[in-house]
C-alpha positions, 0 to 999 in steps of 0.5 A, spaced: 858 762 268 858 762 259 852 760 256 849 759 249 843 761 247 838 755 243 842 753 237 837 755 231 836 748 226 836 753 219 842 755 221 849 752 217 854 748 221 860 752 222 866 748 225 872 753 229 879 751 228 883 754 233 890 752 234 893 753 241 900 754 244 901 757 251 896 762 250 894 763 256 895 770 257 889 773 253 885 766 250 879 767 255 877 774 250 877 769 245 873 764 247 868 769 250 867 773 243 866 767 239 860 765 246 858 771 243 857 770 236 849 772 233 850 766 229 849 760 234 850 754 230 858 753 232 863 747 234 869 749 237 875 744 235 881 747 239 887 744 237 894 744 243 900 744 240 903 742 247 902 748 252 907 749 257 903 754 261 895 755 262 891 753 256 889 747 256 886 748 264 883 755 261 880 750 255 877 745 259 873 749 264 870 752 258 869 745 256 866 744 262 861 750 262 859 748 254 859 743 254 863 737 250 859 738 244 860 746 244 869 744 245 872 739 244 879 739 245 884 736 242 892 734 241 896 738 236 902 735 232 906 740 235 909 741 228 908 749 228 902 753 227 900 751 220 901 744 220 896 745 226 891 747 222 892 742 217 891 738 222 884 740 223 883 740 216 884 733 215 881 731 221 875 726 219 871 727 225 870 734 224 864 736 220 860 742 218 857 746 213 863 751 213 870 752 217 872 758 220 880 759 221 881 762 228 887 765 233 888 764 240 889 772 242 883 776 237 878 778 240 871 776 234 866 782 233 860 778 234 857 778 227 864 775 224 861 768 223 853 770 221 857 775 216 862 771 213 856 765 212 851 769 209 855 771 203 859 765 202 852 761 203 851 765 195 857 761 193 854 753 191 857 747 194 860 745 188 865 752 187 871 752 193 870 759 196 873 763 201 871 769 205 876 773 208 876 781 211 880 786 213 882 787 220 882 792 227 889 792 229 889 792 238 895 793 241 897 788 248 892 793 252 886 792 247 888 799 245 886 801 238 893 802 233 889 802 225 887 798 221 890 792 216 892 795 209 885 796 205 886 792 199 882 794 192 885 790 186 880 784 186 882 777 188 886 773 184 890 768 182 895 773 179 895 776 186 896 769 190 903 767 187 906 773 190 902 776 195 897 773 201 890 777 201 887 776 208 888 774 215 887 766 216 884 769 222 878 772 218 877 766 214 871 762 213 871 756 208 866 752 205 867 744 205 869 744 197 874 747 201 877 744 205 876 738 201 882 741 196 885 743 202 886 736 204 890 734 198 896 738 200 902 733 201 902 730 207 910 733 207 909 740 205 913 745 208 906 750 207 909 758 208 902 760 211 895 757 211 891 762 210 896 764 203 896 756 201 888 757 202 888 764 198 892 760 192 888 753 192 881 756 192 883 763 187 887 757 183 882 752 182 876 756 179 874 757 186 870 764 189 875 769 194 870 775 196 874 780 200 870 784 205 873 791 207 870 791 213 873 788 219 871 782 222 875 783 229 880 785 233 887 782 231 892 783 237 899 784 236 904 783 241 910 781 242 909 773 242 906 773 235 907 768 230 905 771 225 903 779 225 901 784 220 906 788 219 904 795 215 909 800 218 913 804 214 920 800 218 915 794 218 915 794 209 923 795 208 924 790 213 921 786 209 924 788 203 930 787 205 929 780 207 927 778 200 933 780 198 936 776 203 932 770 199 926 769 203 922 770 197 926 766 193 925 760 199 918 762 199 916 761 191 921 755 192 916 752 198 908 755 194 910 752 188 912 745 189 905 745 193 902 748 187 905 742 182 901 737 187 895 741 185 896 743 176 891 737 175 885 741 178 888 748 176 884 753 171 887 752 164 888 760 166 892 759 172 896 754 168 897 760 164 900 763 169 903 759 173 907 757 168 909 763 166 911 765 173 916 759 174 919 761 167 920 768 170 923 765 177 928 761 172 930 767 168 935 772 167 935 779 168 931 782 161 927 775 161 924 775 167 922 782 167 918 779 161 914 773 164 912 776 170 908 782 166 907 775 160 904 771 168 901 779 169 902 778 176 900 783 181 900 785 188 895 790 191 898 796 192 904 799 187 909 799 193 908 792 193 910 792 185 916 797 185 918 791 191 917 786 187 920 788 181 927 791 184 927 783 187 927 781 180 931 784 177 937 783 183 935 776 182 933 774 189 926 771 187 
């Protein structure tokens, strides 16, 4: 039997948007790390894309022993995993002070959510904020395989346009938040929310704080959507496929969600972006140019030299 201790009314509600698909395998970990969290005061709302094997059963007995005020269940839009987090976002029956993002095969440590709301709660309610952190990398076994890459350089727009910061699955956001994130175009093609999150908030005089420390086990297995990629064969493949055109179709689909966005861009993310656009349509010497003129920067100098070698070979 899972329980939850007595929920303190002092603290901030905190909504968990968790998406599903066939995740059966290892989602009960997740589940009991988030009954574990030291901060109490949590709703989860688990959006199913369709799950042909064991998870809504596994959900729903959870459901059963919390309660349907603790977990709620709900039918995702079976669009991909990005759109089914949209789809939390933009659901107007979910309220909370903040939202925290989460996958379906992490396993939290249990002051993910009490940290990740102390400090974003220095940021006032009127200033978009993103808290996001650093990851422990477990293999299927729960084995420990290293950490996500540490990064040093501060958060930015200028790193945004060309790099995603942090795992959505470490993020928590605040309602101004999730409120610019509603603005995103229904017909969007969205790359990855987490970036998309990372762009919005860092570009629109938001506050993105980065914490070095992990907030969780991040499973990687062979089933992964999305996994973090920090092999030496992990990085060429990578570049490789961003000759192939992947960051050309990347730029292509962030830009155009940007566009919708320029009315409530800082005047200096305009700068920025306007020189980055420039640079994506120019040639040879003159893209070399607007990329330093855009000062845009990924956070370690390998992802530099990458980015450089794309523009110059035109595959941006």
């Amino acid at each position: 039997m899972h329980e939850v201790s007595d929920t303190s009314p002092e603290q901030p509600t905190v909504a968990i948007l968790l998406c599903t698909y066939n995740g059966e395998r290892f989602l009960a970990e997740q589940l009991d790390s988030i009954i574990k969290q030291t901060h109490r005061n949590w709703v989860l709302y688990a959006s199913d894309d369709g799950s042909k094997d064991r998870t809504i059963e596994i959900l729903s007995k959870y459901q059963t022993e919390l309660g349907e005020q603790k977990i709620v269940i709900l039918e995702g839009p079976k669009q991909g995993f990005s759109k089914n987090f949209m789809s939390l976002i933009r659901n107007k029956l979910i309220e909370a002070d903040y939202f925290a993002f989460s996958d379906q095969d992490d396993i939290w440590h249990e002051d993910k959510l009490e940290r990740s709301v102390i400090s974003l709660s220095t940021i006032g309610k009127s200033t978009p904020g993103l808290y996001c952190t650093r990851t422990h990398l477990i293999d299927e076994n729960g084995s420990s395989i290293g950490y996500s890459p540490l990064f040093q350089r501060r958060p930015s727009f200028n790193n945004a346009l060309v790099q995603s910061l942090a795992g959505g699955n470490t993020m928590l956001i605040n309602q101004k938040t999730r409120e610019l994130l509603e603005e995103t175009p229904f017909d969007s093609h969205i790359v990855s929310h987490d970036w998309l999150t990372y762009l919005i908030v860092s570009g629109c005089n938001g506050t993105v704080i980065y914490d070095s420390k992990p907030s969780l086990e991040y499973r990687q297995h062979t089933y992964n959507v999305v996994g973090c990629h920090i092999s030496l064969k992990d990085r060429v493949t990578r570049f490789a496929r961003n000759l192939g055109g992947t960051l050309r179709e990347y730029n292509e689909h962030n830009l155009k969600i940007l566009k919708s966005y320029e009315h409530l861009l800082s005047s200096e993310s305009k700068k920025s972006l306007t020189n980055y656009r420039t640079a994506i349509n120019s040639k040879a010497v003159k893209k070399i140019f607007f990329l330093k003129k855009a000062n845009v920067y990924r956070q370690h100098i390998i992802g530099n030299i990458s980015l450089y070698m794309t523009a110059i070979l035109g595959k941006m």
